[in-house]
N, C-alpha and C positions, 0 to 999 in steps of 0.2 A: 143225455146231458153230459155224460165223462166223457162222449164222444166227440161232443163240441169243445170240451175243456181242452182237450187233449192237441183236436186240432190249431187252436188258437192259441195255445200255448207252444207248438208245433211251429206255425205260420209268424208268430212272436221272435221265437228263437232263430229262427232263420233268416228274417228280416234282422236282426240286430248283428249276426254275425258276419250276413254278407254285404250290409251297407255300407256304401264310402262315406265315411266319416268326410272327406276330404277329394280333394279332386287327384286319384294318387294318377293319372296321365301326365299330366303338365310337372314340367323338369326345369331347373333353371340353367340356364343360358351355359353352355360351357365357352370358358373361354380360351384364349390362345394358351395361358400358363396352365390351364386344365388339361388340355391338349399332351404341352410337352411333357408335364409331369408323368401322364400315362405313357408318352410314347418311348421314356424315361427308364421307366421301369419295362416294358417292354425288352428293351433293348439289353438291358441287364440281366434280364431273365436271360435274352439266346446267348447274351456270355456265356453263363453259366452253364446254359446246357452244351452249347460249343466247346467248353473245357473239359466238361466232363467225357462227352462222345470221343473227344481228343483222346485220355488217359485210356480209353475205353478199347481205345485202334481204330477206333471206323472212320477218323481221319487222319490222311498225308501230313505230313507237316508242310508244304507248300499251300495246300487248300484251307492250314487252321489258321498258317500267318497271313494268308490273303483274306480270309474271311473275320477273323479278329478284328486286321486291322480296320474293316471299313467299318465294322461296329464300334471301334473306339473312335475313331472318326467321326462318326455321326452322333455319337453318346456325345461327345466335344463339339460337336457343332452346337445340340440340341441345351446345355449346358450354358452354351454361352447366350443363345437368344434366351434363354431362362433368365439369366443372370441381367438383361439387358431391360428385360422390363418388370422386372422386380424393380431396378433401381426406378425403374419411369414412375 
């Protein structure tokens, strides 16, 4: 008889712990401003680490202002389409 309790209490616990409450696959839609925001901070992160690798010596300084600037670059591209349909 404990050995049934045990089980069913067993087979109890484990169906409650591992059921989806919810359907946790299905995601909502990302959209373009989802997008930029990520690709946003992205971009600021390799600043960052691009300053620091710079301070660091493991780059020329022709390779940090050529590579900075296309990150600022595209940070200001990606900024402005942000900023363009925020207002939409």
């Amino acid at each position: 008889m404990g050995l049934v309790a045990a089980a069913i209490l067993t087979i109890a616990s484990l169906a409650y712990i591992f059921w989806p409450s919810e359907n946790s696959f299905s995601q909502r839609a990302k959209s373009r401003l989802d997008y930029l925001r990520e690709r946003k901070d992205a971009i600021y992160e390799n600043l960052r680490d691009l300053n620091f690798e710079y301070k660091a010596g493991k780059y020329p300084e022709e390779d940090y202002a050529t590579q900075r600037g296309l990150l600022e670059n595209e940070a200001a591209n990606i900024m402005a389409e942000m900023d363009t349909l925020e207002r939409a």
